[in-house]
N, C-alpha and C positions, 0 to 999 in steps of 0.2 A: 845537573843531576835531577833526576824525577824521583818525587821523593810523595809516598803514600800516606795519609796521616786519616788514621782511623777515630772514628767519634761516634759511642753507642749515645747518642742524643743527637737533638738539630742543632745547627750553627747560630743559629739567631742571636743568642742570648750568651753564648761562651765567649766571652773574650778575651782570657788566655787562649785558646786555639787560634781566632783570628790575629791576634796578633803573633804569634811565632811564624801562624803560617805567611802573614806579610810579612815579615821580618825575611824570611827565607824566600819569598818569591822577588823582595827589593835587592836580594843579593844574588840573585841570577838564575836560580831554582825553578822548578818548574812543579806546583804542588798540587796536590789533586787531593781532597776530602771527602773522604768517606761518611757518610752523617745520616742516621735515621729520618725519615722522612714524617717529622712530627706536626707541622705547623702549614695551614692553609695559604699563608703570606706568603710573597716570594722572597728567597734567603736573601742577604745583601751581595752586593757586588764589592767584592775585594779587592782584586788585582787582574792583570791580563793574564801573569802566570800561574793561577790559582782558578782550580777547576771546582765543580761540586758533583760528587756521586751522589745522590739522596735515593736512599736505599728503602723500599718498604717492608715493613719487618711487620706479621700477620699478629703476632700478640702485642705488640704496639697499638696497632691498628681496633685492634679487637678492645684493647682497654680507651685508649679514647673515643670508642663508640660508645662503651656501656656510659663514659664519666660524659659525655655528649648528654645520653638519656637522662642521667640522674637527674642533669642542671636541668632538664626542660620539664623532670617531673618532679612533684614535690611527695609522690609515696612510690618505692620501688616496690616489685612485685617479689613476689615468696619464690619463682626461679632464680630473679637475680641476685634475690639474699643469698640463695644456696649456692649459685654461678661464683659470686664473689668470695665467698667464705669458704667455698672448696677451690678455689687456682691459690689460696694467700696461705694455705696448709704447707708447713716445709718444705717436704719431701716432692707433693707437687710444683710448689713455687720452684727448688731445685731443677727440678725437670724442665718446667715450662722456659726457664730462663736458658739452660744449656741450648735447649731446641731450638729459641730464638737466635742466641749467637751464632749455631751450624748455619742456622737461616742466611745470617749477616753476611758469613764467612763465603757460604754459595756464591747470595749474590754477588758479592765485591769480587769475587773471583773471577768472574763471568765479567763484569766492568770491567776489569786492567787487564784483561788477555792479551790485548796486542801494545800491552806498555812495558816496556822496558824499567821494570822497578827498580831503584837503587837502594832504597831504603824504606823500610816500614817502620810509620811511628806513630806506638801505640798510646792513645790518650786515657788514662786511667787501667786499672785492672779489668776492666767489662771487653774490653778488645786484646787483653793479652796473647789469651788463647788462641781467635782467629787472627792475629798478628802475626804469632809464630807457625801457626800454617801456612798462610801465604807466605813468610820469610822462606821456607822451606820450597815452597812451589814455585816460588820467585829468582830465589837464590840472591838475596836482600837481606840485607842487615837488617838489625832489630831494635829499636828504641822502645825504652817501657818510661813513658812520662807521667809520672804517680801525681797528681794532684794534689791528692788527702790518702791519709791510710781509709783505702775503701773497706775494706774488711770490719771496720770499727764506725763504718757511716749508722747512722742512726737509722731504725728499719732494717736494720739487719739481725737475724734471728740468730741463735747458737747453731743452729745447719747450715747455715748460711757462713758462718765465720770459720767453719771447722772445714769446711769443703774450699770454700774462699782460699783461706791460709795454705790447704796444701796443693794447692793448683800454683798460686803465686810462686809457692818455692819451687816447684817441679820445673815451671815454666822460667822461672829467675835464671838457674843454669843456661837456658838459648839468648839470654840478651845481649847486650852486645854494648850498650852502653844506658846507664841511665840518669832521669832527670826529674828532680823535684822540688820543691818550692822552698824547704828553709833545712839548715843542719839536723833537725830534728827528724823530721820525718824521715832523713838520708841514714839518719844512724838507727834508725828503729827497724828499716827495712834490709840494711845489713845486717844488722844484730841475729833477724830472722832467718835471711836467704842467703849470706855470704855476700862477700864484696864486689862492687863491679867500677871500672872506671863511672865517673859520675859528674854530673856539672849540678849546682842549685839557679836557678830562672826562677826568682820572686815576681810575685802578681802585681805587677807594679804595670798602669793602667797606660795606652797609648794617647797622650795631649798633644796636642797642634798647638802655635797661638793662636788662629786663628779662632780655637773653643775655647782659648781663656780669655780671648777678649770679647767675644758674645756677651753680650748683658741684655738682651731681652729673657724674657719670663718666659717659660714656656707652656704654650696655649693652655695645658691639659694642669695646671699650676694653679688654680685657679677659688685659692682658698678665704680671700679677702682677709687677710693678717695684717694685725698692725704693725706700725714702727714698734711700741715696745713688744711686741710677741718674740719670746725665744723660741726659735724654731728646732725639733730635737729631730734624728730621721733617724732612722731603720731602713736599709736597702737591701734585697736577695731574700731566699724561698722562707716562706711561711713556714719552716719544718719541724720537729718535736727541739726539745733542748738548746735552743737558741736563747732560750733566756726571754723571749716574748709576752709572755703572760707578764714575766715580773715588769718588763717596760710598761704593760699598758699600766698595771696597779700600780707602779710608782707616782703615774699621772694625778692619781687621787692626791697624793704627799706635796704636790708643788703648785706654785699659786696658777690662778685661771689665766694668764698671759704666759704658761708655758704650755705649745701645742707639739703634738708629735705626726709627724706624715712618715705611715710605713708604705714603702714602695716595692710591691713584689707579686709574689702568687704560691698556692701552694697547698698543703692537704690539710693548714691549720686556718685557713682564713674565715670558713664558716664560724667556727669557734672563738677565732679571735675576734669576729664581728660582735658575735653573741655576749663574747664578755666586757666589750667597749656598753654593750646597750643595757648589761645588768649593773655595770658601775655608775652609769648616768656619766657617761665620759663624751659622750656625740659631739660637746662642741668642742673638746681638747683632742681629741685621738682621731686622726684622716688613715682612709685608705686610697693608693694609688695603684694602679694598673702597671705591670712590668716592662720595661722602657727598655728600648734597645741598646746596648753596651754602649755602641758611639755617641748616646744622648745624654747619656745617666748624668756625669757630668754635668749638664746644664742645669738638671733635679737637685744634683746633691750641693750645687752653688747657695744655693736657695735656704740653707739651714744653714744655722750657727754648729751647732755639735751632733756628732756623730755617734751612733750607740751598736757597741759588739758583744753583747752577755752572752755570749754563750758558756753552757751548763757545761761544769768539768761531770761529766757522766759517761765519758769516753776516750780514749788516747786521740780519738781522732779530734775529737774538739777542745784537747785538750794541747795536742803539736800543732795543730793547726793554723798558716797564716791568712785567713780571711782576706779576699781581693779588697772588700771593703776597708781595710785598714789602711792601705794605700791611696781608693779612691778616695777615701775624706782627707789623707792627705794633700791629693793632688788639687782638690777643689780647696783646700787653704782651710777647713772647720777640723778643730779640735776634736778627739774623741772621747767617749765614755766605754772604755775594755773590762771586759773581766781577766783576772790577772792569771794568765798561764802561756808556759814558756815562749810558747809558737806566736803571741801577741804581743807578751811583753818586749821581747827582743826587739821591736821595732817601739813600738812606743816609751816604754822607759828608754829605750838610748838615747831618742833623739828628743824626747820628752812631749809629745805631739797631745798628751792627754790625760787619762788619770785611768790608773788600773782603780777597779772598785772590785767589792764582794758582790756577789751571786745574789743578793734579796734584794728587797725593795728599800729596806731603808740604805745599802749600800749604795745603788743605783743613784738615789735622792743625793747621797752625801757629795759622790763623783760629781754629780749634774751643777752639782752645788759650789761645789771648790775650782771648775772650771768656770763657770758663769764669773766668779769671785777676785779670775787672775785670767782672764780673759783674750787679750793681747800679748800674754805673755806666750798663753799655751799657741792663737793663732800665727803668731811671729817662729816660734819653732814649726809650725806645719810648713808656712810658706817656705824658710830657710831647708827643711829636711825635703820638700819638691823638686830644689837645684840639683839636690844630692842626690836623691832614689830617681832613677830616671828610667822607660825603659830601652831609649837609646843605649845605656847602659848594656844592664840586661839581653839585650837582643845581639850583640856583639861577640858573647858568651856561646849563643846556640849557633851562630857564624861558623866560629871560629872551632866549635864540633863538629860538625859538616864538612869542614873543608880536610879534615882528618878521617872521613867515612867516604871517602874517593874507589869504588871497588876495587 
């Protein structure tokens, strides 16, 4: 089966895509990735039956030129204040975004001409739309793989959410099956668009033993920490309502041998730089540069516990199951959660960490009663690693496919 799988961003760094789509090209599939063409590196190599389209998309292109310039200059000019502050206006932002997807939708079109598509599956709500064109023009089935409730992603404006929602619904009628990460998010997007046959595929990380027997350090690790430093981490984008701010200030609350390494990139990093150097926090709080999916693992070995605040200030951070809940599963470190449904459901069942409140002295307290029962919390991570597995998982989107036969 030739099977299309759409991604309005680059593959680099998604590692639910790379692994579904191995998953399906180990079962005999033949998959081809659609992916914006964002990053100067070359994407990785996945499989034999696993192609890459990398598509360039002109307002992509256009924004990481202007965010190229910014970094190299330290005052922007009174056009680019106005360049930037007129494309982030709703109504144009609207516009410029739909243009972009036509864009998308062209090109990929022009790519698969002489491919025999069986299925298109679309990754997030940003490819819904050119998903169900080409199903149409293809004469392909239709997968809508919902991540997160995108509608409700942070940065999204009230124009953005009203146009969002009723696209979703219009275009929910052409699916054909779909898939997302926890019961929650399944039953929110039914609630809204009506039912569809459906599977849930939890972000549950791909391990080899071969990575969990590695024990070198790796190169870029390179913080000189003691034996008693408790090592706390943060992994994934620097973005508004993650709860970030409150991690770095909790750092003030806990003695000087607890250090924190956030690992990522993102539109709050300046800021969060800013605010490590106004708390005099420089020798407790690291920043790391964003590590490819198949390495992360070796980074997140490296910490005792794990930290997921994110702010209930939306449904979508609020159903949400963070990939990182998993991977600090899989790496065997305890976590520190903020307590809402999409989180808890895995960490209270299996007890892998401590649900805390949203502030700083909640954060302290979690950090606290896990450092306190320590072996207990990491003996349920490694025990709940045998059990969450995504061999599992992966058997699930098989065993979908092999029911999507034209």
């Amino acid at each position: 089966m030739n099977i299309l799988m759409l991604l309005y961003k680059d593959i680099h760094y998604d590692a639910r895509v790379k692994r579904e789509a191995l998953a399906l090209a180990e079962a005999g599939h033949f998959v081809y990735i659609s992916c914006v063409k964002e990053y100067k590196e070359p994407a990785p190599f996945l499989h034999k039956n696993i192609k890459l389209l990398h598509v360039a998309i002109s307002v992509k292109s256009m924004k990481a030129s202007i965010t190229q310039q910014e970094m190299k200059s330290s005052k922007k000019s009174i056009l680019k204040n106005i360049l930037v502050w007129t494309v982030r206006r709703p109504i144009i932002k609207i516009v410029k975004d739909y243009l972009a997807y036509y864009e998308y939708y062209k090109k990929v079109k022009v790519l698969v001409k002489d491919i025999e598509v069986d299925v298109i599956h679309c990754h997030d709500l940003n490819t819904l739309w050119q998903g169900s064109m080409l199903s149409e023009d293809l004469l392909a089935k239709l997968i809508y793989d919902s991540h997160e409730i995108f509608n409700e992603m942070a940065g999204r404006n009230k124009l953005d959410r009203i146009v969002g929602y009723r696209m979703e619904k219009q275009l929910f009628r052409k699916v054909d099956y779909v898939v997302t990460v926890n019961s929650y998010l399944r039953d929110y997007l039914f609630e809204r668009n009506g039912e569809k046959p459906s599977i849930l595929i939890q972000n549950i990380p791909l391990v080899n033993e071969q990575q969990m027997s590695k024990t070198e350090v790796p190169a870029t690790w390179n913080y000189n920490f003691g034996q008693d430093d408790v090592i706390l981490l943060y992994q994934g984008g620097f973005s508004p309502y993650r709860g970030l701010e409150l991690i770095i200030q909790s750092m003030e609350k806990l003695p000087k041998n607890y250090k924190l390494v956030l690992i990522g990139s993102g539109v709050l990093k300046d800021e969060l730089e800013e605010l490590v150097r106004t708390l005099n926090l420089s020798e407790k709080v690291f920043f790391h540069d964003q590590v490819p999916s198949d390495e992360l693992i070796y980074y997140t070995r490296q910490a005792h516990i794990g930290l997921v605040m994110y702010e209930k200030v939306s449904k979508n951070n609020y159903y949400s199951t963070p990939n990182k809940i998993f991977e600090y599963i899989q790496a065997g470190i305890p976590a520190v959660s903020s307590n809402h449904p999409g989180k808890s459901v895995i960490i209270d069942e299996y007890k892998t960490g401590v649900l805390a409140e949203e502030t700083v002295d909640g954060i302290v307290k979690g950090i606290n009663e896990v450092v306190n029962n320590y072996r207990y919390y990491q003996q349920n991570c490694l025990n709940a690693g045998k059990v969450l597995t995504w061999e599992d998982e992966s058997k699930k989107l098989i065993e979908l496919y092999k029911g999507l036969v034209r």
